[in-house]
PAZAGU-305537 format. One line per 10 residues: their letters; for each residue z, x, y of C-alpha. Coordinates in steps of 0.02 Angstrom, whole numbers, plus 50000, padded with zeros to 5 digits. Layout:
% residues N
a = Z/X/Y ~ ...
***
This chain:
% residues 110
xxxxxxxxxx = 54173/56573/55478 ~ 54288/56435/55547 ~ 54154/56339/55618 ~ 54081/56335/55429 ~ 54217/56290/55351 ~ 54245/56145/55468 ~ 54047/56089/55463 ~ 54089/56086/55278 ~ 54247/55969/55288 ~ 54212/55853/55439
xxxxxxxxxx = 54017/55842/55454 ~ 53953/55877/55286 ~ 54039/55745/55171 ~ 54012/55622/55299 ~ 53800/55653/55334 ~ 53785/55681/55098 ~ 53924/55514/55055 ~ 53811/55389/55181 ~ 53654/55470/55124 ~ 53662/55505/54946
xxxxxxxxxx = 53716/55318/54919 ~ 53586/55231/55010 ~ 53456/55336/54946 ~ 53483/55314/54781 ~ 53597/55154/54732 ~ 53548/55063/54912 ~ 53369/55101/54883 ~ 53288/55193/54739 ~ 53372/55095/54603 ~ 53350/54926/54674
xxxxxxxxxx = 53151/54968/54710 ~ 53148/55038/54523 ~ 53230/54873/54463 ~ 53103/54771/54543 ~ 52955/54892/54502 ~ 52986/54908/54323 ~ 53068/54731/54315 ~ 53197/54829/54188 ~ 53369/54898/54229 ~ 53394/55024/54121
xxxxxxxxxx = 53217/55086/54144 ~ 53277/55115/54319 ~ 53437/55183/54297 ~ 53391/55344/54184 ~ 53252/55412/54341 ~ 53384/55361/54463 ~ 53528/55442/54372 ~ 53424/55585/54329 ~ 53361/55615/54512 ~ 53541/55597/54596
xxxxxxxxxx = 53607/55737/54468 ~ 53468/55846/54501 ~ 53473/55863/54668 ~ 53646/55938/54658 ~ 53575/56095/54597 ~ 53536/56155/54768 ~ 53680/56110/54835 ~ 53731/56269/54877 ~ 53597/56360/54835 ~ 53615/56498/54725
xxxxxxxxxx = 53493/56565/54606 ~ 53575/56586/54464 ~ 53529/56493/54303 ~ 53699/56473/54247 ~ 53760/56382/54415 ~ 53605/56286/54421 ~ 53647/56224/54254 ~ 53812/56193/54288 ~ 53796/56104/54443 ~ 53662/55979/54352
xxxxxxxxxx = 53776/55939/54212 ~ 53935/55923/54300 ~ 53830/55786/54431 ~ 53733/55698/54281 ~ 53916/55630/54194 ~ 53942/55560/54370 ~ 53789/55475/54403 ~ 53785/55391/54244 ~ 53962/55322/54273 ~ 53922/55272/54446
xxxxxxxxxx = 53788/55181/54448 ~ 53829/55061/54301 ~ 53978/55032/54399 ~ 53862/54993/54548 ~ 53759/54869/54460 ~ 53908/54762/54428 ~ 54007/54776/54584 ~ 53851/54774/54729 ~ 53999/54855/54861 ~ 53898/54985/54925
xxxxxxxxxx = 54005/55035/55075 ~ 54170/55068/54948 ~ 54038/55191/54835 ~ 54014/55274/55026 ~ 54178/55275/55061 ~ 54213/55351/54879 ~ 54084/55470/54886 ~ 54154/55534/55048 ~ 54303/55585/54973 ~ 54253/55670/54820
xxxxxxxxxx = 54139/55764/54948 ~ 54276/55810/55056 ~ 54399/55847/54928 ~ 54267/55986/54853 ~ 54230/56044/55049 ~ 54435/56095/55084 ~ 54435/56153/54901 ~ 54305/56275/54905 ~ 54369/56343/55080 ~ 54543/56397/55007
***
């Protein structure tokens, strides 16, 4: 149980903050910017995509989680990335990401 719980503070916010970024500001939304040549075309798949995934994340079937954990990520990925596309400063939206991460690891454990 211990070794969980510490996975879930020290190695897990630090392997999703890195990854999630680049994956989807670093990379997705710049390739969607350039594909569709349009922004905001490339913000709502991006957006969309980055909330989504947070539905298994844990995983637990139940339709009310699922729910839940998609539209308390979506409000957060439409805030962040507009915030990208002005400021560029991908390692501070790491760094951020990190912490909110880490902060919702040590909460859960209590």
């Amino acid at each position: 149980m211990i070794w969980g719980a510490l996975f879930s503070i020290i190695v897990f916010p630090v392997v999703w903050g890195f990854t999630e970024e680049i994956t989807y500001a670093g990379y997705a939304f710049p390739q969607l910017q350039i594909i569709t040549k349009n922004t905001w075309i490339a913000y709502a798949p991006v957006a969309f995509f980055w909330a989504f995934q947070h539905v298994v994340l844990p995983l637990r079937f139940n339709p009310n989680f699922i729910l839940y954990r998609f539209f308390s990520s979506l409000p957060i990925a439409l805030v962040v990335l507009p915030i990208y596309m002005k400021k560029r400063r991908l390692f501070l939206f790491i760094v951020a990401h990190w912490a909110a991460d880490c902060l919702s690891a040590v909460l859960e454990t209590m």
